[in-house]
C-alpha positions in Angstrom: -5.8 -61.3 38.9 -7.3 -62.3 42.1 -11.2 -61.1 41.9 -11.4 -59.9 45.1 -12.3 -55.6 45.0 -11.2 -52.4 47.2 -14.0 -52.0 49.8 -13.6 -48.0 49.8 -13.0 -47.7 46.1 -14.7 -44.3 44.5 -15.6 -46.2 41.5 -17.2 -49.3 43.2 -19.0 -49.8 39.9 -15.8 -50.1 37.6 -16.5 -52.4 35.3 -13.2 -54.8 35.4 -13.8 -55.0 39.5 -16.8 -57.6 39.1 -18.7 -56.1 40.9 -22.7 -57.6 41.8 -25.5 -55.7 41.4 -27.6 -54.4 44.2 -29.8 -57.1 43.7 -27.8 -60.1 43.1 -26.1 -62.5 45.9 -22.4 -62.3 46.9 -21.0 -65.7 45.7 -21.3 -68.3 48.7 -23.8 -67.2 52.0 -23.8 -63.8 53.4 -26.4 -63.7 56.8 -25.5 -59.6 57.1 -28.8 -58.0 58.1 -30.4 -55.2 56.0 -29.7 -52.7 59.5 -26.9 -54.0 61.7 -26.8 -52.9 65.2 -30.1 -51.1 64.3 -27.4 -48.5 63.1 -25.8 -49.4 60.6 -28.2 -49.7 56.9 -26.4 -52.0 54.7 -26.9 -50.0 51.0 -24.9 -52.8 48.0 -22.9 -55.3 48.5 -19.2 -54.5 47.2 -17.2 -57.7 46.9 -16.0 -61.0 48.2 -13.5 -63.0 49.6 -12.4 -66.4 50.4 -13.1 -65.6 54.0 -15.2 -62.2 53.7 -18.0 -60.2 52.2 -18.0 -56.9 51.9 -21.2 -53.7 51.9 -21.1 -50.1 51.4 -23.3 -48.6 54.4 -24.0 -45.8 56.1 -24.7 -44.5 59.9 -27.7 -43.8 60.3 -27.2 -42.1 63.9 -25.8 -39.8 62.8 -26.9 -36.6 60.9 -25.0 -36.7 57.9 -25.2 -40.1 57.6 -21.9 -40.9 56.2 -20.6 -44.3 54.5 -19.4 -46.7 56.1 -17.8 -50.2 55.2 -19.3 -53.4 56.8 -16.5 -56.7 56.6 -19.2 -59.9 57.4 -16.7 -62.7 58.1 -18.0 -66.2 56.6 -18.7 -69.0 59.5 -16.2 -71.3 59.6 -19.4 -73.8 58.7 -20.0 -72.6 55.2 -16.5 -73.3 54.1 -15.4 -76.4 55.5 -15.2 -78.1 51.7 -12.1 -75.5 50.9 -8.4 -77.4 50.3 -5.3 -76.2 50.1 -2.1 -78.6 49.7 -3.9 -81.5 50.5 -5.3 -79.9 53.7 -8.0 -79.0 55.3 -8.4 -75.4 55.5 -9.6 -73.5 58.7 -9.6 -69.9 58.8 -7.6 -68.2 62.0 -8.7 -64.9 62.6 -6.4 -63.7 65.3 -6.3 -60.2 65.5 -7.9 -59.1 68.4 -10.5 -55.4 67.4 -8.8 -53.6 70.0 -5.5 -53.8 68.1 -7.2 -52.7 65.3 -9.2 -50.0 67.4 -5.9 -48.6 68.4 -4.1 -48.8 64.9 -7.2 -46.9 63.4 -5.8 -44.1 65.3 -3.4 -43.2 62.4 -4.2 -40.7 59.7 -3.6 -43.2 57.1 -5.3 -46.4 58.2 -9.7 -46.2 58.6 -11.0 -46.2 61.5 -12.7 -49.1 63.3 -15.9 -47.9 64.2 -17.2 -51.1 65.6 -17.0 -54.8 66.2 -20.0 -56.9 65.9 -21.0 -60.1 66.4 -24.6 -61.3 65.0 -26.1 -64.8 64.6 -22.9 -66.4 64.9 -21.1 -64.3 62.3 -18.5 -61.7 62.9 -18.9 -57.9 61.5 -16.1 -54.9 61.4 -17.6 -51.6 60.4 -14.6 -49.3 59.8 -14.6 -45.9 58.1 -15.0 -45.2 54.3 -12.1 -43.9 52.5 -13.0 -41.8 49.7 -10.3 -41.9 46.8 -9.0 -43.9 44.3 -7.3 -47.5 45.1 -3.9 -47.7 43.0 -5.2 -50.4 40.8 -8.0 -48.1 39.5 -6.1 -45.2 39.2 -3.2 -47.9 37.0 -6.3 -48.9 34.9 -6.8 -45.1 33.9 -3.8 -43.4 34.3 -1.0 -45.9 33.1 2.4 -47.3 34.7 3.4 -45.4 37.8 6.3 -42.7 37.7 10.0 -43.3 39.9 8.6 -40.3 41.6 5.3 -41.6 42.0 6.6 -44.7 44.1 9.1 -43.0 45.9 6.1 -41.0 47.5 4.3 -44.3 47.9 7.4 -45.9 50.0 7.9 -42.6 51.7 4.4 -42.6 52.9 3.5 -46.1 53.3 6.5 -47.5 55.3 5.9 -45.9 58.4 2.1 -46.7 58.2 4.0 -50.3 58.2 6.3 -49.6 61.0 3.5 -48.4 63.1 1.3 -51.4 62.7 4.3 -53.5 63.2 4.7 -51.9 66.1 1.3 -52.5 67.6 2.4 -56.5 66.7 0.2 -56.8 63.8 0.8 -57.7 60.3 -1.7 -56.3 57.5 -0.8 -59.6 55.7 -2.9 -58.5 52.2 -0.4 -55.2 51.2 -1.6 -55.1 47.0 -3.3 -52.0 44.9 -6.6 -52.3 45.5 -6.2 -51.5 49.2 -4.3 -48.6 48.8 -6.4 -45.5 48.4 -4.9 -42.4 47.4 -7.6 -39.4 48.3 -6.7 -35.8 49.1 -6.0 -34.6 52.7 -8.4 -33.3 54.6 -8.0 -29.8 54.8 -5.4 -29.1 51.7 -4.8 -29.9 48.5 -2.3 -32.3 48.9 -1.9 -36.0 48.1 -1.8 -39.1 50.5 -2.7 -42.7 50.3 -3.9 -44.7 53.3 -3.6 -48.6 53.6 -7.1 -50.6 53.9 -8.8 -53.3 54.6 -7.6 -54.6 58.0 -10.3 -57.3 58.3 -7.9 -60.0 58.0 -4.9 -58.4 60.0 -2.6 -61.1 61.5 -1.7 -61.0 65.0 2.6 -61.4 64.9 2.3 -61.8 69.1 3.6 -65.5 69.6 3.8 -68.6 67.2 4.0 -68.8 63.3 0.3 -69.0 62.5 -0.9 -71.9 60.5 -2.0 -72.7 57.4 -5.7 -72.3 58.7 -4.1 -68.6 59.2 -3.7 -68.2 55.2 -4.7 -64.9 54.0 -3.8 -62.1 51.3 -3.8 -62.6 47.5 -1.7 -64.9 46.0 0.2 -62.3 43.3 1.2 -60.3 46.0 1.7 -62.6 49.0 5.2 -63.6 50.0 6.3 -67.1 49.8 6.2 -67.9 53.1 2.8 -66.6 53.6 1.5 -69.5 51.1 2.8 -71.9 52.8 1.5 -70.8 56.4 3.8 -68.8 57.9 4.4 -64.9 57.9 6.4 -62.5 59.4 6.7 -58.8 59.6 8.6 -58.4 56.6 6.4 -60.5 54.4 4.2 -57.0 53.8 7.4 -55.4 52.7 7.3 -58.2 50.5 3.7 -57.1 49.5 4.4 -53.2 49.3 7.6 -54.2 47.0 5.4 -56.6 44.6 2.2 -53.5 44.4 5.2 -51.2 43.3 6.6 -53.4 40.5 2.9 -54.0 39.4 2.3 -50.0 39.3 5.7 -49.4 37.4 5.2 -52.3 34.8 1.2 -52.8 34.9 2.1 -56.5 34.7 1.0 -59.6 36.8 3.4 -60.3 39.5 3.2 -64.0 38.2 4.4 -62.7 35.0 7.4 -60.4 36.5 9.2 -63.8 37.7 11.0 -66.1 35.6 10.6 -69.2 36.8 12.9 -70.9 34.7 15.8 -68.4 35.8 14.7 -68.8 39.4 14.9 -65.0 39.3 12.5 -61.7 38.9 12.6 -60.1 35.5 10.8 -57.2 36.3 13.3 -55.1 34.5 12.6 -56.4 31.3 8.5 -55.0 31.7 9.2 -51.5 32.5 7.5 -49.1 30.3 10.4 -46.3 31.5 13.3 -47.2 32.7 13.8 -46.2 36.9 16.8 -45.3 38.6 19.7 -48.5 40.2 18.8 -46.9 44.0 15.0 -47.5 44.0 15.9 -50.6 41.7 18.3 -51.9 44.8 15.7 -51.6 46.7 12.9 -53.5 45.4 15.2 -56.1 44.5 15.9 -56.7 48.3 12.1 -56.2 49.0 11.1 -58.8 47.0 13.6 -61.2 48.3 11.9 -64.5 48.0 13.5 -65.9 50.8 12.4 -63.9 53.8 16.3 -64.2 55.7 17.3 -62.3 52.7 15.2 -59.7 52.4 14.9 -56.2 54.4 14.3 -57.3 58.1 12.5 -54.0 59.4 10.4 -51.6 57.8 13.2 -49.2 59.8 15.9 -51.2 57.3 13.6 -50.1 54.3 13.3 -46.5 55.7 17.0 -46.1 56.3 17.7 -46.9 52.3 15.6 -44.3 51.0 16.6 -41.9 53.0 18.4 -40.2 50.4 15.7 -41.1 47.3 14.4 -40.2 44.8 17.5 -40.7 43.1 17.0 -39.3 39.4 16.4 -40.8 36.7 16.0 -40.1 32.9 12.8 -41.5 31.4 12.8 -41.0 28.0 10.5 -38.6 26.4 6.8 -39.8 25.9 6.6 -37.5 22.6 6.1 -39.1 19.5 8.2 -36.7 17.7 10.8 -37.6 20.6 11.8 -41.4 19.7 14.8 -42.8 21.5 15.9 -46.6 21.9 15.1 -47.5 25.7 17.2 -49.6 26.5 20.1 -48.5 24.0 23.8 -48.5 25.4 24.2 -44.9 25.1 20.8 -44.1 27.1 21.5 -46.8 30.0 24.3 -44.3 30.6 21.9 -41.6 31.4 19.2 -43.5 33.1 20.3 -42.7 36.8 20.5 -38.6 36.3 17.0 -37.2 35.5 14.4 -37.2 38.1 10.8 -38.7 36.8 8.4 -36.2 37.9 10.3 -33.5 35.8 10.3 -35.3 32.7 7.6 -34.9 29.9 4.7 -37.2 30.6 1.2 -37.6 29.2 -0.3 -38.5 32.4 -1.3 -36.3 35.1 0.6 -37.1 38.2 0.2 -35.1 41.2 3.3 -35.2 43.3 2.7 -33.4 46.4 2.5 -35.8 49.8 1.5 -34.4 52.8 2.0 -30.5 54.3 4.0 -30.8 57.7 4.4 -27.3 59.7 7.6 -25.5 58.5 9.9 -25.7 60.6 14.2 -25.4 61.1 16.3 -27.7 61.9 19.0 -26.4 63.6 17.5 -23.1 62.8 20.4 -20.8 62.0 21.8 -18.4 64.5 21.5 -14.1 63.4 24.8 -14.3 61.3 27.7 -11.8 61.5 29.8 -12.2 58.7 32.1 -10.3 59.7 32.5 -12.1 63.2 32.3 -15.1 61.5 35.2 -14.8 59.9 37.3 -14.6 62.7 36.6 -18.0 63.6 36.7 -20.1 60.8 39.5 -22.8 60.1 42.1 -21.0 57.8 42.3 -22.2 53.9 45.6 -23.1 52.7 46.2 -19.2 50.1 45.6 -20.2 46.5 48.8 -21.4 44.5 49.3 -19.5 41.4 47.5 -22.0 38.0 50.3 -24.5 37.0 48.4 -25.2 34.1 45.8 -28.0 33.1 45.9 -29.5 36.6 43.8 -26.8 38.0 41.7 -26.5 36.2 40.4 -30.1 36.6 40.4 -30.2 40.1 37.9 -28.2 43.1 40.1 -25.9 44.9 37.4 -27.1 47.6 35.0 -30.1 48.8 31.9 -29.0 50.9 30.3 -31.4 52.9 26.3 -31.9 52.4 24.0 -32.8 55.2 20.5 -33.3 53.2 21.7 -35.7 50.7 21.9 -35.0 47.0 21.7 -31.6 45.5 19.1 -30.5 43.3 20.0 -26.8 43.4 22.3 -24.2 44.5 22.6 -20.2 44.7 25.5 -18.1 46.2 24.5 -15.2 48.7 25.2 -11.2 46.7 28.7 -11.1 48.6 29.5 -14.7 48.1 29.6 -15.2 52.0 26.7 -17.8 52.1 25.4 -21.1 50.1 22.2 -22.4 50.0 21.6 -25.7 48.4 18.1 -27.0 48.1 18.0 -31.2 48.3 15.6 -34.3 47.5 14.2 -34.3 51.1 12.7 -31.1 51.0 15.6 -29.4 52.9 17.9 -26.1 52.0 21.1 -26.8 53.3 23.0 -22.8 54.2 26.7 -23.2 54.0 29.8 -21.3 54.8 31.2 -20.7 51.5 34.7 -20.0 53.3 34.3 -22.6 56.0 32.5 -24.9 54.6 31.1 -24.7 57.8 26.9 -25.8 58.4 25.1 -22.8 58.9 21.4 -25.0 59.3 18.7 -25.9 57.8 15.1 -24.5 56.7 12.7 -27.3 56.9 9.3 -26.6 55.2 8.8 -28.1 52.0 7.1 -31.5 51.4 9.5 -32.6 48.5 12.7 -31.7 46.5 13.4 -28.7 46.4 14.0 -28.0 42.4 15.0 -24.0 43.1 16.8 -21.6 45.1 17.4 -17.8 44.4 18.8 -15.2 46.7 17.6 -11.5 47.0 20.1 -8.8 45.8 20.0 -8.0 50.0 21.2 -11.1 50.6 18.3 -11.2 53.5 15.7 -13.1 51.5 15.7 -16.9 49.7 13.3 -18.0 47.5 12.6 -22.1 47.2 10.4 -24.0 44.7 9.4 -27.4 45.5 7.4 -31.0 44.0 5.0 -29.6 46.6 3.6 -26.9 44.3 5.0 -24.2 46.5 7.0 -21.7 46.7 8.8 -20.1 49.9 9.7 -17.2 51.1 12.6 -17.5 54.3 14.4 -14.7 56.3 18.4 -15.9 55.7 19.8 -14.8 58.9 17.0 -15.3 61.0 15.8 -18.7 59.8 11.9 -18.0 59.7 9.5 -18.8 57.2 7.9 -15.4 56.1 5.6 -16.6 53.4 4.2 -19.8 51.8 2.7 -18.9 48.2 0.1 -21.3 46.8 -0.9 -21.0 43.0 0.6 -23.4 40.8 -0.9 -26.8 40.3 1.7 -28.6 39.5 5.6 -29.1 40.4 7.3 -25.6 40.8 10.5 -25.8 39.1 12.3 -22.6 38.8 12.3 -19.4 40.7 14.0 -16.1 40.3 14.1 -13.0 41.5 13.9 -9.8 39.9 17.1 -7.3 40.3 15.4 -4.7 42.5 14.2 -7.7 44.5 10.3 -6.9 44.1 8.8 -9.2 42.3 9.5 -13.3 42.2 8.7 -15.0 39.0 8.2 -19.0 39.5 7.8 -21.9 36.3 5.6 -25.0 36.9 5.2 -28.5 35.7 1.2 -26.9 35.1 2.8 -24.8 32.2 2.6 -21.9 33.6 5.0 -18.9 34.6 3.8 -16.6 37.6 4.9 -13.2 38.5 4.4 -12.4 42.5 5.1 -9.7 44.5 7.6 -10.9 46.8 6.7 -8.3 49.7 3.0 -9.0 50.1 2.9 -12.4 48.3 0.6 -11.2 46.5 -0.1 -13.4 42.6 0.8 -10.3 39.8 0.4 -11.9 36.6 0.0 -15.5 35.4 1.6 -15.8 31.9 0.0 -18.7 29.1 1.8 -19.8 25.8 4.0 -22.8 26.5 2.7 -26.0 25.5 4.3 -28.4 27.7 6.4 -28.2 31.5 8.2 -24.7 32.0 11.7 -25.8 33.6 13.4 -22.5 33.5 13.1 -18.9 34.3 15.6 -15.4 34.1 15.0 -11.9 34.4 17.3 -9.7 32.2 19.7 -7.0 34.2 17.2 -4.0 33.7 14.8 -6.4 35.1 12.4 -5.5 31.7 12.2 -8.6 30.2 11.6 -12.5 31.4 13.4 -15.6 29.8 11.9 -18.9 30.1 12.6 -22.8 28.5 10.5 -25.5 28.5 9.9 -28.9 27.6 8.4 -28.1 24.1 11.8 -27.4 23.2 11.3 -23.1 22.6 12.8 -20.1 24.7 10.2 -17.8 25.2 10.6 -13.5 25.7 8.1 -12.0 28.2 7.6 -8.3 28.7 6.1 -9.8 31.7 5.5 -6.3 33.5 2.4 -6.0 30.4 1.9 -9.7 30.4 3.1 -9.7 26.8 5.1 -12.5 24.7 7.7 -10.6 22.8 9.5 -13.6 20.9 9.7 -17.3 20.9 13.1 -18.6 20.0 13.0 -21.9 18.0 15.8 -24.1 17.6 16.5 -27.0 19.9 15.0 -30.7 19.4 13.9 -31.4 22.9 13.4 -30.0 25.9 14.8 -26.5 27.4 16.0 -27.1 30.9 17.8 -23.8 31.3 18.2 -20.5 30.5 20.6 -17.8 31.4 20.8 -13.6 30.2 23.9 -12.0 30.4 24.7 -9.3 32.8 24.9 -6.6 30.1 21.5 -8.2 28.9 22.7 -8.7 25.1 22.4 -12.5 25.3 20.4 -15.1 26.0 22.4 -18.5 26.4 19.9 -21.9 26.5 20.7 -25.6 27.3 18.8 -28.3 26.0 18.5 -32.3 26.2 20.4 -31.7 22.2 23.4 -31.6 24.1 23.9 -27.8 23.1 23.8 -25.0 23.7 22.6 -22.2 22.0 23.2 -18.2 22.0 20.8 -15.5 21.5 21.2 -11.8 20.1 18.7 -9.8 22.7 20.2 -6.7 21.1 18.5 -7.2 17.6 16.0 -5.1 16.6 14.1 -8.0 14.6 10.1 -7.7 14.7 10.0 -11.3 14.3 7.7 -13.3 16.7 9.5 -16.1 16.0 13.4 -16.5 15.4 14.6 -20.4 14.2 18.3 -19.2 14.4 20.9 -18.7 16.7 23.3 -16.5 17.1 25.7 -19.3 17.9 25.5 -22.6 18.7 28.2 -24.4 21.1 28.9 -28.1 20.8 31.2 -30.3 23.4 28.7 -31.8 25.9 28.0 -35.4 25.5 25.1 -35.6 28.0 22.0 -33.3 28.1 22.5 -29.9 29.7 21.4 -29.1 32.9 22.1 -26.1 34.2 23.7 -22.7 32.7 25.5 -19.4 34.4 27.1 -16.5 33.3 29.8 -15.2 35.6 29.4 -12.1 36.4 31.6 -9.8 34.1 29.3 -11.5 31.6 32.2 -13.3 29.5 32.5 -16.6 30.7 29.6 -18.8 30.6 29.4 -22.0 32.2 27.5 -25.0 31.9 26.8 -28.3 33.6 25.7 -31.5 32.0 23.8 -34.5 33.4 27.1 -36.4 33.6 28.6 -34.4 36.0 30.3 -32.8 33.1 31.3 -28.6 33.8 32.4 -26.6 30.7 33.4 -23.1 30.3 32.9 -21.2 27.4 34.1 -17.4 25.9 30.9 -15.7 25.3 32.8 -13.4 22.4 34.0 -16.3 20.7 32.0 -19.5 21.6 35.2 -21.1 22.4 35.6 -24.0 24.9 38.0 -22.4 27.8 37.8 -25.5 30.0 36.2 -28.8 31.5 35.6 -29.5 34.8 35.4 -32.9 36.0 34.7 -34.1 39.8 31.3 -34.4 40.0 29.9 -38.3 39.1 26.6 -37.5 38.2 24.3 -34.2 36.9 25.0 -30.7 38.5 24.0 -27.5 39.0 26.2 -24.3 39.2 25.9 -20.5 40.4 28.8 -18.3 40.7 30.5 -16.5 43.8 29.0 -13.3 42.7 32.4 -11.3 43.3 33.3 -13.5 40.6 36.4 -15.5 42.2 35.0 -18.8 42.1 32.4 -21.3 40.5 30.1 -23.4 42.9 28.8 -26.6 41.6 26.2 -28.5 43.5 25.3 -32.7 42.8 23.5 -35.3 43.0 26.4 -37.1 44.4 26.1 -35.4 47.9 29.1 -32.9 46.9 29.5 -28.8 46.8 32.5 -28.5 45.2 34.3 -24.5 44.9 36.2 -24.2 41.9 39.0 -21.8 40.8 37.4 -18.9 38.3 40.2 -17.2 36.6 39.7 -17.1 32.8 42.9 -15.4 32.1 44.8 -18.6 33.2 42.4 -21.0 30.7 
């Protein structure tokens, strides 16, 4: 690993970062004076360079005298006896401090504070960055999640663009100089891109090989043999992320032999083929045949994450990683809602809600009257029908990560991957807009039984509260730590009840926003919530594989149902509130007796088991006369079921990949929502099955 440390690093004394001791000498000459400018008091040295030394300082004019980072560059005199290829090498530094004045403008680059030159050396001071670089936080926290470096990409490509922009290239794009620290004013996560000292000027001619800079596991090709371009840091970002997913040298990730990268073969978890695709073409060895633009870059993960299933870190969980029948699930399971031991907080940065179009007050009724007609329903011929949609809704946000169906069926929402809710004319299939406000997926949707209010759940922790036919944000409610993955909403529409990634369940009041209750007793990720008709009791699943019975109005666990293998990722009650149905990564599904009068705590049997999927379930719904119940798989796989009899009615295929489902609530149709950028409408009629 090249020896060289992060400048703003919290932990400047980690052990494995070599770093000197306030007393010793920084390898070759440093001149910096004790006080530089007769401002700035120089307070340890930090680390070293080919070209560079580097101190943690502060400012003493002003009151708070906050750190500050000092770059000394070394006098082209001291290293005059350095070769590389045979040649003499002479250090270029061609980026002007006014370019790097202006680019400390962003957020999420520091700020050049000033530029001096002393005794014939040349000194930046630029702002300390409090946080932990990305090679630390590998060190302690272990391999990087898909979700993890989709927030990475997400937020460190357009720092890219805009330095790009401003004709500069960072030209040293690896771990340590990535900080992730919390945002100023919230509680949110963001990383910012460091050390700028040696930041190449891409204004005229290829630079020389006296212009060589950057580390050597992480610098493109070109850029070791003197030449660099724009698109040799997307080289750079691409390598840091196959580092932080494997926790492997990049000299180690590329078979030689092969003339290939074999990064694959490294990974700890496997990731999904769309962020795969695109680190492949980042790390394009030849420059002409990698992504030519950060913009390029941008444009591929417009649409990301795309899920993946990484298997469970549980030791009573063991599965074969890389076994035939798992490579067929790999690409359906988001990361950062799978089981993991490491703390990974997902949120990136809190933008000002806003819509986008916002929707106009809807009439349904005037609405009606100018929608495209639908061709009437032909009476069921059979099997036929009941394998294909009646109807194909166009998306606008990408893929689906869930759906919910307005209380007179009029009106779809569908939450997505870039933090959108899509509203849809069920009828139409006609774009109602957008509510713009959450920072990632959106894992949940519920509507109110007014039909005026939706509830959302996000990665961002949060959950929202939006006016339907006006298009406003009423309320943002801030509580859970972690990933909010299910929200539901009680039948008189009072209270909200929300499930986390923290472990928690939380019961608000959805009027005032106002945190009721916070309920304790799972021992891993809650992924599922339901309240029961009469609104009495609450139903959640999680990933330590129990269903769990809340009299949540008391705060009291009533029962814990036992009887999956792995993980809970839904739960459903039936409209008459007798039964509890529950889908599980088993591949079943399982049916509850709510009616019994056992004072167990804890039941271990079912009253019925059903058996057909052959992926993990993802999603369950009961339709609303409270005999059909229908499920959806990670596959893409819909099945219908007789609640009486726990006999398969039906399987739906269309969808390519994992789904989610809610029904019309006048109980004429099933909508299914994907990952595949589909709503598809299907034909309910269980008489005909």
């Amino acid at each position: 690993m090249n020896p060289r440390i992060n400048s703003h690093s919290q932990n400047p004394e980690y052990p494995d970062k070599k770093i000197v001791s306030k007393n010793e000498t920084i390898g070759g000459i440093s001149n910096c004076p004790p006080i530089l400018k007769e401002r700035y008091q120089v307070i340890k040295p930090l680390g070293e360079s080919v070209w560079s030394h580097t101190f943690l300082a502060i400012d003493q004019d002003k009151p708070s005298k906050p750190p500050c980072i000092i770059k000394e560059f070394v006098n082209l005199d001291d290293r005059k006896d350095l070769v590389f290829q045979g040649q003499e090498v002479i250090p270029t530094f061609s980026c002007n401090p006014v370019q790097l004045d202006k680019i400390g403008k962003h957020p999420q680059i520091p700020e050049l504070l000033a530029s001096v030159e002393h005794d014939g050396h040349r000194y930046l001071v630029q702002e300390y960055i409090e946080g932990r670089d990305l090679a630390t936080e590998l060190i302690e926290d272990g391999v990087f999640s898909e979700h993890k470096i989709w927030q990475i990409l997400n937020q460190l490509l357009p720092v890219l663009e805009f330095i790009h922009d401003h004709h500069l290239i960072h030209g040293d794009i690896k771990p340590e100089n990535i900080i992730c620290r919390t945002k100023p004013g919230t509680n949110t996560q963001e990383f910012v891109l460091v050390d700028f000292g040696v930041t190449i000027s891409a204004t005229g001619d290829l630079l020389s090989i006296g212009s060589i800079n950057g580390s050597a596991e992480y610098a493109a090709p070109e850029q070791t043999k003197g030449k660099v371009y724009p698109n040799s840091d997307i080289y750079s970002l691409g390598i840091t992320c196959l580092h932080l997913l494997t926790m492997v040298s990049p000299f180690e990730l590329f078979d030689i032999k092969a003339d290939k990268w074999a990064w694959r073969d490294y990974l700890k978890h496997p990731i999904s083929r769309h962020l795969g695709r695109i680190l492949d073409k980042m790390v394009q060895r030849d420059h002409r045949q990698r992504y030519q633009s950060v913009a390029e870059v941008i444009k591929d993960i417009k649409y990301g994450p795309t899920p993946v299933d990484v298997i469970l870190q549980k030791p009573r969980w063991t599965v074969t990683a890389w076994g035939a029948a798992a490579i067929a699930l790999l690409s359906l399971v988001i990361s950062s809602r799978l089981p993991s031991p490491q703390t990974q907080p997902l949120s990136s940065s809190t933008n000002i809600p806003k819509l986008e179009p916002r929707p106009p007050r809807l009439k349904i009724d005037d609405f009606d009257s100018n929608i495209s007609t639908l061709p009437p329903i032909s009476p069921s011929t059979g099997i036929i029908d009941r394998l294909s949609p009646l109807q194909t809704l166009a998306t606008t946000s990408g893929p689906v990560w869930s759906i919910a169906a307005s209380p007179n069926g009029r009106i779809i929402a569908s939450g997505s991957t870039n933090g959108n809710i899509q509203l849809l004319h069920l009828r139409s299939g006609k774009n109602l807009g957008k509510l713009s406000g959450h920072d990632g997926p959106v894992w949940s949707v519920a509507v109110s039984p007014d039909g005026r209010t939706l509830v959302s759940s996000s990665s961002d922790s949060t959950i929202k509260i939006w006016n339907i036919y006006s298009g406003t944000l009423k309320n943002t409610l801030y509580g859970h730590l972690k990933d909010v993955f299910s929200v539901a909403i009680s039948p008189d529409g009072n209270t909200i009840a929300s499930v986390s990634k923290d472990k928690t369940i939380k019961l608000w009041d959805l009027n005032s926003g106002l945190l009721l209750y916070t309920l304790y007793g799972h021992l891993d990720e809650v992924q599922s919530v339901a309240f029961s008709s009469d609104g009495k009791t609450l139903a959640s699943g999680s990933n330590d594989g129990t269903v769990k019975l809340w009299d949540w109005r008391y705060g009291r666990l009533l029962r814990t149902l036992r009887g999956h293998d792995e993980p809970v990722w839904s739960v459903a009650i039936s409209p008459d509130g007798k039964t509890l149905a529950s889908g599980s990564w088993d591949n079943t599904i399982k049916l509850w007796d709510l009616d019994s009068s056992s004072p167990r705590r804890v039941v271990r049997r079912s009253q019925r088991t059903l058996i057909g999927h052959s992926e993990k379930i993802q999603s369950l719904e009961f339709s609303p006369d409270g005999k059909t119940l229908a499920s959806g798989d990670f596959g893409g796989t819909i099945k219908l079921w007789q609640i009486d009899t726990g006999g398969l009615m039906g399987t739906l295929k269309g969808h390519s990949t994992w789904v989610n489902l809610t029904f019309d609530p006048r109980g004429k149709t099933l909508i299914s929502g994907s990952f595949d950028d589909t709503i598809k409408v299907w034909r309910f009629s269980p008489s005909r099955f």
